[in-house]
N, C-alpha and C positions, 0 to 999 in steps of 0.2 A: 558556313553557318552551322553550327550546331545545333541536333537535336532540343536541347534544353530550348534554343532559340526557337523551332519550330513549330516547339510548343508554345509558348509565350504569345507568339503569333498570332497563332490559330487561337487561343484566347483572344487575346484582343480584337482581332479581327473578325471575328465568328460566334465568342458567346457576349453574352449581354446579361449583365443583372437584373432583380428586381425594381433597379430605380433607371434602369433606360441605360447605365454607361456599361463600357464595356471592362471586361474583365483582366484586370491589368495584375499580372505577375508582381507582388512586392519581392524586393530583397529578402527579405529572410523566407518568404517563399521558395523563389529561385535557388538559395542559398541549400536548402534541404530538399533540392530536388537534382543539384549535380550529380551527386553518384549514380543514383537511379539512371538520368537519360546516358551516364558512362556505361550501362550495362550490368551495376549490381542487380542481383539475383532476388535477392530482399532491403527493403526501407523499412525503417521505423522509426515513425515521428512521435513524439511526446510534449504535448504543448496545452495550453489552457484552454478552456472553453472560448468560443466566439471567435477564433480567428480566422475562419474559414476553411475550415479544415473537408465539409460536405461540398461545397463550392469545388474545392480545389479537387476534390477524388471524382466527384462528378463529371469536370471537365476533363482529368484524364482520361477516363474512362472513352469519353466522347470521341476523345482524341486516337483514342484505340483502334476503334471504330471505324475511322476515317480512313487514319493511316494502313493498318494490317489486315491482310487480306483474310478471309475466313476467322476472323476474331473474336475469340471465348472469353469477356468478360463476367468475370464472381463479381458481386460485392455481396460482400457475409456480414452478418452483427452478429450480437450475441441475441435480437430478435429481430423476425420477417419486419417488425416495423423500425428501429432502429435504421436497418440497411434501407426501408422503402425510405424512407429521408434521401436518400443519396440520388437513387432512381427518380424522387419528385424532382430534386433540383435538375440533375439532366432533361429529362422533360420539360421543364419551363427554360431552359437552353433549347431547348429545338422547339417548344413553341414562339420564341420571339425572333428565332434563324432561318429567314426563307430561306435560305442554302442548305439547312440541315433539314428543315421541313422537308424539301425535295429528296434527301438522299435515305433519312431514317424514317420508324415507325415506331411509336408506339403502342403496345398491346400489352396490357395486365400491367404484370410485373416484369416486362421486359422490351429492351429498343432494340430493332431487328432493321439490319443495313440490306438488303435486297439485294445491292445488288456487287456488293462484297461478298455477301454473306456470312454479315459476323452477328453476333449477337450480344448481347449489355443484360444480364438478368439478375435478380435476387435470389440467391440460394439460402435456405437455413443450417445454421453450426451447426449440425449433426451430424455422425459419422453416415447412416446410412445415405445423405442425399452426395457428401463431397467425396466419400470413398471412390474411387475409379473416374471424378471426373480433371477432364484437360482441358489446360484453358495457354489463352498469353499471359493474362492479367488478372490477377486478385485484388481484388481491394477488402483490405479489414477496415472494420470500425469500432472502434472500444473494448480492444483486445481486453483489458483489462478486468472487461467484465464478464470472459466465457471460463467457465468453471474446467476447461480440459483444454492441456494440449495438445491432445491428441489430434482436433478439427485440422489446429491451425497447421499441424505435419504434414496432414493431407493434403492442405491448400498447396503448402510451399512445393512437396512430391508432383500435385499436378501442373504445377507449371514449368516441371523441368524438363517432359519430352518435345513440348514443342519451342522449348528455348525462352519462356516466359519469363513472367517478373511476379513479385508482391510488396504491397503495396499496404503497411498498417500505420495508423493513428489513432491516436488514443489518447487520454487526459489520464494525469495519475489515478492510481488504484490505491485501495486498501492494505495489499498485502500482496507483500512483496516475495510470497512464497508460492504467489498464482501465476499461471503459465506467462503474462506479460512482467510481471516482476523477478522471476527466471531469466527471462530474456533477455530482459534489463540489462540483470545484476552482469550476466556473462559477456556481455558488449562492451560494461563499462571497465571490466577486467583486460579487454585488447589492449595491446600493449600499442595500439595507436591512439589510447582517447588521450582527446585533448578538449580546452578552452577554446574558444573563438577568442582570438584579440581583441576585437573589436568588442564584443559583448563577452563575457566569461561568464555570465546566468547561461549560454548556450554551448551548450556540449556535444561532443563530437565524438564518433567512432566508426573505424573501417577497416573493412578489410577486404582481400582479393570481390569475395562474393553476395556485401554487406554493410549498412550502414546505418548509423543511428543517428540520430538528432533532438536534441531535448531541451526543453526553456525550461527551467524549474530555479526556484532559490532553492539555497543550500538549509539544512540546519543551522538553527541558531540565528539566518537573518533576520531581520524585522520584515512580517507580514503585515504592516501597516504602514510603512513606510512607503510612498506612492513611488518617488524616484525605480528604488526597489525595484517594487511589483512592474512598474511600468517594461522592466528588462525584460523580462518575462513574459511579455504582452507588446512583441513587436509589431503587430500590425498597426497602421497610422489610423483606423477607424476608432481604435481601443485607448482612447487618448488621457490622460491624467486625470480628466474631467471626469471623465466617463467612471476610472475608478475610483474615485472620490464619491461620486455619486453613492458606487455600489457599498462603500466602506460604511456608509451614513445611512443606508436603509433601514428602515424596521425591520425588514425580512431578510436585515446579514447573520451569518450563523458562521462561526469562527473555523468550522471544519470544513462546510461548504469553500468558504473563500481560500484557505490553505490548498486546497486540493484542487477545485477547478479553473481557480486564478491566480494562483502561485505555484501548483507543481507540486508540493507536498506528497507523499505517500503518507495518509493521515486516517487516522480511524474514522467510523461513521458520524454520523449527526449528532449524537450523545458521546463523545469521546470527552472523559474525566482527564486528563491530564494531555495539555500542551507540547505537542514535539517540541518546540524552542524552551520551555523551561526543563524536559528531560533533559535533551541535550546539552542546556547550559552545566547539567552537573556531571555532566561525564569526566571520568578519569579513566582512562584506557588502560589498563592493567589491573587495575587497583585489584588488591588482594590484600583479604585480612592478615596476620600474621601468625605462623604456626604457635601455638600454645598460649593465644591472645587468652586473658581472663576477662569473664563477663558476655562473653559471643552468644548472642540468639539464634537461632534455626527455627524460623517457623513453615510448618508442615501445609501445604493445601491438600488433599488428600482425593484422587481421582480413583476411580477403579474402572470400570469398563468402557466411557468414553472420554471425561475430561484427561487432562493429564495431574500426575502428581509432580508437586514441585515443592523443595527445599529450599530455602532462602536464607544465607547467611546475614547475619548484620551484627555492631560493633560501634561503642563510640569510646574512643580510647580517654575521655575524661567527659565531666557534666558540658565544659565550654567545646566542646569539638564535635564536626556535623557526625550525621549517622554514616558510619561506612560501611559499605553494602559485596560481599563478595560474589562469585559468580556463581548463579543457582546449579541444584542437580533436578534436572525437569525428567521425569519418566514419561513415559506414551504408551497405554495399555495397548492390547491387540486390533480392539473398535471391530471386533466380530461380535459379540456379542458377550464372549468369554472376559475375565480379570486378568487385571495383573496381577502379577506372584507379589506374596507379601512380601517373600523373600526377597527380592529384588528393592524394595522399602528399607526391610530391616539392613540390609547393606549398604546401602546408599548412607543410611542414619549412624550405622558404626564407622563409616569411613567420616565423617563429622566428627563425633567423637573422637577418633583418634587425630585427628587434625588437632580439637579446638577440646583437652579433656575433661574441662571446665564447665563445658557449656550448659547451655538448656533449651530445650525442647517446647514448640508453644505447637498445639494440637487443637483442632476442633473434636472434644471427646463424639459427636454425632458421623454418621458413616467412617465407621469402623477405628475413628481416635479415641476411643476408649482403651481400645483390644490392643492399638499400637503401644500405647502410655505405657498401659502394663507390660509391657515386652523389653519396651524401653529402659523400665525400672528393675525390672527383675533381672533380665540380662544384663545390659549394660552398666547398671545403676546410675541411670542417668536423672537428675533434675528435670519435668513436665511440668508447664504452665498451658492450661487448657483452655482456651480463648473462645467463645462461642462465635457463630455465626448468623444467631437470628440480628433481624434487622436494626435495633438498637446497637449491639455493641460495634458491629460491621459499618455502620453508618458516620460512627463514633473514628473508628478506626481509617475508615477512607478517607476521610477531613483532616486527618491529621498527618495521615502519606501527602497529600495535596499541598497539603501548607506546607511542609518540611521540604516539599519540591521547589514549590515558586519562592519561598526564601533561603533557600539553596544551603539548607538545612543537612543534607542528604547527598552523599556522593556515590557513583554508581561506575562497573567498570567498563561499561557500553559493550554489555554481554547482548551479542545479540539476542538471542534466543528468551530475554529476560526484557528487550526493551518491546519487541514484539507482544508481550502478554500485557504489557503496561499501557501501549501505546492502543492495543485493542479493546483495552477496558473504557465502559461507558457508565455512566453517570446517569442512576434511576433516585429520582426525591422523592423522599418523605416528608410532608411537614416542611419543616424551614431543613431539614438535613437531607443529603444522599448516599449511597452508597455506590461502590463498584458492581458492576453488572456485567454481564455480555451483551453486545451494542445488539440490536432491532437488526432482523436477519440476516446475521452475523453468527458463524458457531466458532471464531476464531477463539484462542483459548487465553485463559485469562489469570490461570492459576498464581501463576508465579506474581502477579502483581496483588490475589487475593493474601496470598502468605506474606506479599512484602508490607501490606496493609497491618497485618496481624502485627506481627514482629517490631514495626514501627511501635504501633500502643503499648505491646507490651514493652519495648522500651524506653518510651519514653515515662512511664508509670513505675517503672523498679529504681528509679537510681539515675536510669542513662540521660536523665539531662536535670540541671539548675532545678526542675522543676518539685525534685524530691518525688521520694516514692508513694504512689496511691499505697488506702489503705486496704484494699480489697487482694491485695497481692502479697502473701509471707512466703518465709523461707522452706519451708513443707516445699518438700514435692508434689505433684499432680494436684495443686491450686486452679481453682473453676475464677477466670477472668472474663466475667461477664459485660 
């Protein structure tokens, strides 16, 4: 019998849910817990809300307890209440387990085995409390959501002297550039992942000291589609019914459900444009062409914290989408100090020589006045200066939006450019909105503000059937309000 089996066991046979039955290991459970009881070093589960995921770390933990002698179990969140969730379910396991009654204790925030002497306690993500400590067993919970890698290094460092394990689960994140979307990315780059045959929404990766496991649809699937969603929601509690239900609520919110029922890595609650309609326009290369006539560059202009970003675009006649090259995004120092203009004016003459035709759209406010002129005197370039108060900006995000969902718009699935798009959020005025930064969120959003711009301004000069507004001539440094 195996380990994996002993565990199962000792579930079923010893813990007990809230409705009386006992705790039976489903398949895709069992499924994402082979490598672990084979002796990887680290798991990392990624699956939707409500499958049991607190149940399931709960009863490990228990099972720790039981089995190994002198037993250090963490369970971390990203807060003391998050992880007490974990800690309440194991306590209502050992209040309804005469046999665990007998052997554990609960006190505070922790179950203490006597006569083991092991212990089950809640530590908080911070370096000072998990620096120097050793344990067998970690359990994370919503990696996703801790702002540093650093905690999570600690954890995995302390459980390598006494031959330990860890233990994380999580639902997707926002951003895939935070320590569990890191993680991710470098797991699914093993040159062992693979599909599960049986379900391909579940993905796989291992290695000698490491394993991943994840339920997510891909880009591009339909997140309404029940069959779908249901892959991604193996547990037999979570049944087709049930998300139907949730599809049909008043209180469904399109981000929520991408993200914590499908797997999505999705901007927050206000997220302005749909990963499945970005993605429907991707073209993976796509690059303007050297000496194209008629090429936009519009400017978002950062200096000490956002970033600046350049945004190519292009429609090679009135009937053909807008085509989008890959931006040049800067990232000032974020100490307090700027960027160098000079680093700007470079970035803008490497355009120019690319495209020597083109023109330049600017917000003449925080410091695109001073560029335009730089622009025009040095380079002798073409400036169209696009405002950013809420009118035109409002004007201009509606019209990125639409050109997306009627796939108006082709893009070269830069990442760096879908990240700014994907984290832009949707604030109304009136019957209109504009792009924002999503509700505490400081992810950056430049690149998708300038691909805003750049849009109106071309669709208002020429660049479609629509003929050119009359607010826009042939002069240079023209105010596009």
């Amino acid at each position: 019998m195996s380990d994996l089996d002993d565990f199962a066991n000792f579930a079923a046979s010893v813990l007990t849910t809230e409705d009386g039955s006992p705790l039976i290991l489903e398949p895709f459970q069992r499924s994402m817990l082979v490598e672990h009881f084979e002796g990887v070093r680290e798991l990392l589960i990624l699956m939707p809300k409500k499958l049991g995921k607190s149940s399931l770390l709960a009863g490990r933990g228990l099972f720790e307890l039981i089995s190994v002698p002198f037993a250090n179990v963490a369970i971390v969140a990203a807060s003391r209440d998050q992880a007490g969730l974990i800690l309440k379910q194991a306590s209502g396991y050992i209040r309804r387990s005469p046999a665990l009654r007998r052997r554990l204790a609960v006190v505070q925030r922790e179950i203490r085995h006597g006569a083991n002497g092991g212990t089950m306690r809640v530590l908080a993500a911070d370096s000072d409390t998990l620096d120097g400590w050793l344990g067998t067993l970690a359990l994370v919970d919503e990696l996703g959501r801790w702002p540093s890698a650093e905690n999570y290094g600690l954890l995995r460092a302390g459980v390598v002297p006494r031959d330990g394990q860890l233990i994380g689960i999580s639902t997707a994140s926002d951003d895939e550039a935070n320590p569990l979307g890191q993680l991710r990315s470098k797991a699914m780059a093993l040159p062992t992942f693979r599909l599960d045959p049986d379900n391909p929404k579940h993905k796989i990766a291992t290695s000698p000291s490491f394993a991943l496991h994840e339920w997510s649809l891909d880009p591009g699937d339909d997140h309404t589609d029940l069959a779908t969603i249901k892959a991604v929601n193996p547990a037999t509690w979570m049944t087709v019914a049930l998300l139907a239900e949730e599809l049909d609520s008043p209180s469904f919110t399109p981000w929520a459900h991408q993200r914590f029922r499908c797997g999505l890595w999705t901007a927050g609650e206000d997220g302005a444009i749909a990963p499945a309609e970005w993605a429907a326009c991707a073209e993976p290369g796509l690059e303007i062409p050297e000496g194209a006539d008629g090429v936009i560059v519009a400017i978002d202009l950062g200096w000490k914290w956002d970033t600046t970003a350049g945004v190519p675009l292009w429609r090679e006649s009135p009937e053909a989408p807008i085509r989008i090259h890959s931006p040049t995004i800067l990232t000032p120092p974020q100490d307090g100090s700027s960027l160098d203009a000079q680093e700007i004016q470079g970035a803008c003459a490497l355009f120019q020589e690319r495209w020597p035709s083109l023109t330049f759209v600017l917000d003449p406010e925080a410091g695109g006045e001073q560029l335009g002129q730089w622009l025009e005197r040095e380079l002798g370039a073409r400036v169209v200066t696009h405002s950013q108060k809420t009118s035109p900006m409002s004007d201009a995000s509606q019209q990125l939006a639409e050109a997306i969902a009627g796939r108006d718009l082709e893009h070269p699935e830069d990442e760096a450019l879908t990240k700014h798009v994907l984290s832009a959020g949707a604030k109304f005025y009136g019957v209109g909105w504009r792009l924002v930064k999503q509700k505490r969120s400081n992810l950056p959003i430049d690149a998708a503000v300038a691909l805003a711009m750049g849009v109106r301004v071309l669709n208002a000069t020429g660049g479609t059937s629509k003929g050119p507004r009359n607010d826009i001539s042939a002069s240079s440094a023209v105010l596009f309000a």
